[in-house]
C-alpha positions as CSV (number, residue, x, y, z in Angstrom):
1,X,193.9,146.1,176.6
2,X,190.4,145.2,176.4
3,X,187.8,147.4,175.4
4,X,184.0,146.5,174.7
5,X,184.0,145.2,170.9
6,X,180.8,146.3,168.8
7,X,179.8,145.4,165.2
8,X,179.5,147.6,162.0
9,X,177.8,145.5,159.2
10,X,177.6,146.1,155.8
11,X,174.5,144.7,154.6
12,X,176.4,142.7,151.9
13,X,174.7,141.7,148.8
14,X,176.6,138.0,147.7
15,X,177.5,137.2,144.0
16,X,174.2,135.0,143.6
17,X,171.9,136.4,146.3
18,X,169.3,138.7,146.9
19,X,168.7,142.6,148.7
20,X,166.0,140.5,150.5
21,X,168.6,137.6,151.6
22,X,171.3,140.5,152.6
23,X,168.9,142.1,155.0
24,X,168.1,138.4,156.6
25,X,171.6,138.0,157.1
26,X,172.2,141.5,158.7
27,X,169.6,141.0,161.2
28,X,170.9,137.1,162.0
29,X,174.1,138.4,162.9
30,X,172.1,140.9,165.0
31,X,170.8,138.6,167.4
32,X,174.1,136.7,167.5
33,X,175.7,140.0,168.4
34,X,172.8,140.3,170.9
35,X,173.3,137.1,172.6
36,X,177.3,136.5,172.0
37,X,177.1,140.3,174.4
38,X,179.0,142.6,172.1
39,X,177.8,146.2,172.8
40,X,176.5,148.0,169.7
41,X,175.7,146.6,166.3
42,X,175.6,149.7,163.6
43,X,174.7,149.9,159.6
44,X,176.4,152.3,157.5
45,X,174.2,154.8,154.6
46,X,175.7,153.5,151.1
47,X,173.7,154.6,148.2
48,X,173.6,152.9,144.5
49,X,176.5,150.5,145.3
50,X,175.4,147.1,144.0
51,X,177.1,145.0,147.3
52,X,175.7,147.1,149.6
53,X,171.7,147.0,150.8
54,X,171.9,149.2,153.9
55,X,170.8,152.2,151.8
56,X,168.0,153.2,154.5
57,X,169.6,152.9,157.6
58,X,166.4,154.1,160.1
59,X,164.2,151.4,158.3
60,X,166.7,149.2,159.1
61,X,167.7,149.8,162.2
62,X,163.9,149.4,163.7
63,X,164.1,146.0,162.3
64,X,167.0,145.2,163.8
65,X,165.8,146.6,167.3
66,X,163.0,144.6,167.0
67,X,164.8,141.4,166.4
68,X,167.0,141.9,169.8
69,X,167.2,142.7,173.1
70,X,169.9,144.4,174.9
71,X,172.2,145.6,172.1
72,X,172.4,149.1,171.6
73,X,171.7,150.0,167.9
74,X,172.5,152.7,165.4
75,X,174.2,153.8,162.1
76,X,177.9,154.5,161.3
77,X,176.5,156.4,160.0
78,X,173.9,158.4,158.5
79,X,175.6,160.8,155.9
80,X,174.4,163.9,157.3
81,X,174.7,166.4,154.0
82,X,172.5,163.6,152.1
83,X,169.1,164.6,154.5
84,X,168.0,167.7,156.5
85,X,168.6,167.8,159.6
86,X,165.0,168.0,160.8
87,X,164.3,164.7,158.9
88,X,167.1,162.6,160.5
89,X,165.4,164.2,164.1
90,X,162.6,162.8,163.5
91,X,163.7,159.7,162.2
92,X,165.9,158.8,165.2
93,X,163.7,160.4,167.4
94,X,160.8,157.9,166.5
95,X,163.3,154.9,166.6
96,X,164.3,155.9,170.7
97,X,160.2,156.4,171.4
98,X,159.8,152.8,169.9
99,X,163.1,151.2,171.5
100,X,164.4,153.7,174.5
101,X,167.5,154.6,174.9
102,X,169.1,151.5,172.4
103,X,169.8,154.0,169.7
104,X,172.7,155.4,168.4
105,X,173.0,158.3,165.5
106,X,176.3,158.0,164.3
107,X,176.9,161.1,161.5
108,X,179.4,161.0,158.8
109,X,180.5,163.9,156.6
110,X,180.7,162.6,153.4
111,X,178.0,161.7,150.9
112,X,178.6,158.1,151.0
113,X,177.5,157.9,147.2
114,X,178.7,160.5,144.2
115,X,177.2,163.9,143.4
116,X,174.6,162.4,141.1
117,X,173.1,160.1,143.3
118,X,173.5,162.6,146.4
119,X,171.7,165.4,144.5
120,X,169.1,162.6,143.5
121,X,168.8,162.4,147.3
122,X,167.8,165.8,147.9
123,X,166.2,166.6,144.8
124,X,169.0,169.5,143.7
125,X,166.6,171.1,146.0
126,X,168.5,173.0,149.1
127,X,171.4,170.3,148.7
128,X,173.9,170.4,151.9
129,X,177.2,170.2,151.0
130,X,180.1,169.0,153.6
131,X,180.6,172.7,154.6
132,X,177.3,172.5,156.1
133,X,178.1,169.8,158.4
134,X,178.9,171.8,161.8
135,X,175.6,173.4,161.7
136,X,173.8,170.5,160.4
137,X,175.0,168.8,163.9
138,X,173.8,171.8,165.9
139,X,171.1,172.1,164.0
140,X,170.2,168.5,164.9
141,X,171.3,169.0,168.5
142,X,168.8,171.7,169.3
143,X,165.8,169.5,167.6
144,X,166.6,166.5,169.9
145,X,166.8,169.1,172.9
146,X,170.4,168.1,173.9
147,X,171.3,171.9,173.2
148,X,168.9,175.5,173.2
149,X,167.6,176.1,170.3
150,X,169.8,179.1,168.5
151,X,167.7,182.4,168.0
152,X,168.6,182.3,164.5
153,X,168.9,178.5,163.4
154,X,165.6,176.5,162.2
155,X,165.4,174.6,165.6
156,X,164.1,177.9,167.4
157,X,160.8,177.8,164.7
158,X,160.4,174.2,164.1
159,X,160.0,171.4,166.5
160,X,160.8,167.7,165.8
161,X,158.1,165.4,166.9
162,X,159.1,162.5,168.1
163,X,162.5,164.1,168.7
164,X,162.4,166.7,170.9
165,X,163.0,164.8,173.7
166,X,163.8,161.8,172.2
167,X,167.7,162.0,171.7
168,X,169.5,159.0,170.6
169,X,173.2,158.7,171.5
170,X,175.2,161.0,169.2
171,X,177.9,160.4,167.8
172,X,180.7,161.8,165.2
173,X,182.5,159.8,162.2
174,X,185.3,160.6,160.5
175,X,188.1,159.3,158.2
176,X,190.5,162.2,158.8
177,X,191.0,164.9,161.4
178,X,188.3,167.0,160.4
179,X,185.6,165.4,161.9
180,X,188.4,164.3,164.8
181,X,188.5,168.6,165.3
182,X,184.8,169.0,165.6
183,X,184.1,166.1,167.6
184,X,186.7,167.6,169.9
185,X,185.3,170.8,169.6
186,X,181.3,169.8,170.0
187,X,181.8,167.6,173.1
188,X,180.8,164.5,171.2
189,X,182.1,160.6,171.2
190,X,184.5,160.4,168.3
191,X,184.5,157.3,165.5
192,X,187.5,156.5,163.1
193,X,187.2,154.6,160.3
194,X,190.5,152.9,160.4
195,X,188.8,149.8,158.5
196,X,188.9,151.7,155.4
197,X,191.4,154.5,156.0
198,X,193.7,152.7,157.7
199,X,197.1,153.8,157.9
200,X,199.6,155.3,160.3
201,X,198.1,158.3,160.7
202,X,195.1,156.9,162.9
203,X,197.3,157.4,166.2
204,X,197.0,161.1,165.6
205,X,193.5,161.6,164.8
206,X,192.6,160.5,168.2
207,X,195.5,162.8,169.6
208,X,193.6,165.8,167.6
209,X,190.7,164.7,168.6
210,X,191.8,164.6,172.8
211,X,193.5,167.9,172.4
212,X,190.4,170.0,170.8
213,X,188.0,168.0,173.4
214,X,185.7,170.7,175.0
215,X,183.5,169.5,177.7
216,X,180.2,169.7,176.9
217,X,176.4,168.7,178.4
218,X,176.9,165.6,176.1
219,X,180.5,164.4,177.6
220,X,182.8,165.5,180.2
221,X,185.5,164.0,178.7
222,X,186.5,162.4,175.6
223,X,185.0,159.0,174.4
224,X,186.2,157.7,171.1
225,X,186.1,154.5,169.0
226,X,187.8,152.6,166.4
227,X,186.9,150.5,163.4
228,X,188.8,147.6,162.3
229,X,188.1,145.1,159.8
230,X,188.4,141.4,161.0
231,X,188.4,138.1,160.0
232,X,189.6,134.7,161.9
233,X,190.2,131.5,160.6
234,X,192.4,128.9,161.7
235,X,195.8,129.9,159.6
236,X,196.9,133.3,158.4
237,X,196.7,131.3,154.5
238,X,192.8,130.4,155.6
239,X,192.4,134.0,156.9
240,X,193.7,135.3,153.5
241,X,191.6,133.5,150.9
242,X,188.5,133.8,153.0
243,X,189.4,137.8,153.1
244,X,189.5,138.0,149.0
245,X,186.2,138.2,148.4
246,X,185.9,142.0,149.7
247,X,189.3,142.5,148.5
248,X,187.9,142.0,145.1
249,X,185.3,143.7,145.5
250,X,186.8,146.7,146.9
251,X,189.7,146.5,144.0
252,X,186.1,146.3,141.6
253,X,184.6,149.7,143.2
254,X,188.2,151.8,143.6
255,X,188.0,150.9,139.6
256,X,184.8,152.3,138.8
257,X,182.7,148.8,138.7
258,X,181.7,148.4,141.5
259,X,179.6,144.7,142.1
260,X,178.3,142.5,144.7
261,X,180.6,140.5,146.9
262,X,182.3,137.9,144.4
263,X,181.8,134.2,146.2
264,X,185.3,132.3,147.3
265,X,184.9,130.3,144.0
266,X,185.0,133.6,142.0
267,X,188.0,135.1,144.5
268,X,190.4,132.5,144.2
269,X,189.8,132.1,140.3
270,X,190.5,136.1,139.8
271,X,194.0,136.0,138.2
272,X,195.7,138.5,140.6
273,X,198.3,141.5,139.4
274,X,201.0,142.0,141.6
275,X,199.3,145.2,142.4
276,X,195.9,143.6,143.1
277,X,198.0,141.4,145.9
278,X,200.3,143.6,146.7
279,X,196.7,145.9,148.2
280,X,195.1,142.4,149.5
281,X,198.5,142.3,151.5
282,X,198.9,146.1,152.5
283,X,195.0,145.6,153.8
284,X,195.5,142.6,156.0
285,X,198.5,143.9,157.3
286,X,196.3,147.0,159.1
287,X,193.8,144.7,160.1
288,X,192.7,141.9,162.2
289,X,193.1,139.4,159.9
290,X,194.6,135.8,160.7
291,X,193.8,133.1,163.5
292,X,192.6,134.3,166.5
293,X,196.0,135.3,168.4
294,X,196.4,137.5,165.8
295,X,193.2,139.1,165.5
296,X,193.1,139.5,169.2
297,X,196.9,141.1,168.8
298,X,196.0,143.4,166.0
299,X,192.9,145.1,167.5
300,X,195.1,145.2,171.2
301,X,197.7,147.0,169.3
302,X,195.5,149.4,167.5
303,X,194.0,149.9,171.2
304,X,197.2,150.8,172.5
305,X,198.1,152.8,169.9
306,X,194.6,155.1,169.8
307,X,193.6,154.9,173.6
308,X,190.5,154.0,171.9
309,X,187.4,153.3,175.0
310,X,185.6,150.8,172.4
311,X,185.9,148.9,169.0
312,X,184.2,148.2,166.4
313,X,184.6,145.5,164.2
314,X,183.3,144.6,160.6
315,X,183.3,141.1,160.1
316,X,184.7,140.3,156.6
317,X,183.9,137.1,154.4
318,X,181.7,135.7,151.3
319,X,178.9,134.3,153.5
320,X,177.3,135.1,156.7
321,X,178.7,131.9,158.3
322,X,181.9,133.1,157.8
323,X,181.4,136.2,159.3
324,X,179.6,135.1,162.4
325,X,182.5,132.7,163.0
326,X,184.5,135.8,163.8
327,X,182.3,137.2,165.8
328,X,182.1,133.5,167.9
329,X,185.9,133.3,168.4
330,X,186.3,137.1,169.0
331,X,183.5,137.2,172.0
332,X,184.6,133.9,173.4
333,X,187.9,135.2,173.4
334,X,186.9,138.2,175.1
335,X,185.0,136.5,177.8
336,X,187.9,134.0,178.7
């Protein structure tokens, strides 16, 4: 069941690091991305999370394309009600008139931050909410000049320069069938963000999303992709210390406190409830966590289960060492 395997990367602030240290790291594991062949290498919009320094993913996203060399580059995603639509033209439309067509636009729904921050964003001035979102994309759509301006929408009075013209590759994300539906509906490649929702429910997002597919002058037939955390080590026990870090963290942010990325030290020192493992365990178990075999078996099995054309992994671990081992063992495995 192999697919091509891309990267989504977090940015990830360590325990005793720096913002300026995070984005070095990102942008190493670029070019080892680059150069181990995987086929996309995205950042994700998180706003006012302390772990997280891919806040501004355009900015980084030209670094990052000027660090490599075949690797397509993009975001999963930019949170589409947090900008207008005109802006997040001309933003990508500037990045594929510096870089060709490299660029991706993935577009989530959600805020990616809470109402405060979001309407921080914006400036509680015209603030989009998720209901927007299907005419945000069209909106978007018609700046790039993928689709004809609409006689009534702002693309047939305002032109996006760069961007009209300059259309990245578009894509939708989604953690439940919504954005599934409209992906479907739009023509557009499809993302699931099994690496956080997870679940048993991921099989029939992509169903939803096959069944509402409409061809469209973007796709004549559906192309999705999945996400899956991963992490390889050379024992399962390995797999699962090196995995609490993020656990933690994530256990820290579900609480309302969110921090950086605890190191190892601080992980394995946390006195764990049984509910605290009992969620480290749940998470491994619907990812690709483990020595390689397993990995490899987990992200065939979520292949076969999704018909998925591509996935995407996000390489888990305290340090970017760490991380980039998975990516080594992953790509060599796929090659052999």
């Amino acid at each position: 069941m192999t697919v091509p395997l891309s990267v989504l990367d977090l940015a990830s602030v360590a325990a005793d690091g720096t913002h300026a240290a995070a984005l070095a790291d990102t942008i190493a594991v670029a070019r080892e991305a680059d150069s181990l062949g995987y086929r996309r290498f995205w950042v994700a919009e998180h706003h006012g999370m302390p772990g997280v320094a891919s806040s501004s993913p355009p900015v980084l996203i030209a670094a990052i394309a000027a660090a490599t060399e075949r690797i397509r580059v993009g975001s999963g995603g930019v949170m589409l009600p947090n900008h207008s639509s005109l802006v997040v033209a001309e933003q990508f439309g500037t990045l594929v008139a510096l870089y060709g067509d490299r660029i991706d636009l993935g577009l989530g729904r959600a805020a990616g931050t809470d109402p405060l921050v979001s309407a921080s964003i914006r400036r509680n001035v015209g603030i989009e909410t998720v209901d927007d979102f299907p005419q945000q994309v069209i909106e978007l759509l018609a700046y790039f000049g993928t689709i004809p301006a609409l006689d009534t929408g702002q693309g047939a009075r305002i032109m996006a320069v760069p961007g009209m013209g300059d259309a990245p590759e578009l894509w939708l994300l989604g953690s439940s069938d919504f954005s599934a539906r409209l992906a479907g509906m739009m023509g557009l490649p499809f993302t699931f963000a099994h690496h956080f929702a997870g679940g048993d429910t991921t099989p029939l997002v992509f169903e939803l999303y096959r069944e509402s597919f409409r061809p469209s002058v973007v796709l004549s037939e559906p192309h999705a992709m999945v996400s899956v955390t991963a992490l390889v080590a050379d024992s399962a026990e390995r797999a699962r210390e090196l995995a609490l870090p993020q656990a933690l963290q994530m256990i820290r942010l579900r609480s309302g406190f969110p921090t950086r990325v605890p190191s190892l030290d601080e992980a394995l020192a946390h006195e764990w409830t049984d509910a605290e493992a009992a969620f480290v365990d749940q998470r491994i178990a619907s990812q690709a966590i483990g020595t390689l075999e397993h990995a490899r078996s987990r992200i065939d099995a979520l292949v076969a289960s999704t018909l998925a054309d591509e996935v995407i992994v996000v390489p888990q671990g305290a340090t970017r060492e760490v991380r980039l081992h998975t990516l080594r063992q992953l790509a060599a495995q796929q090659a052999g």
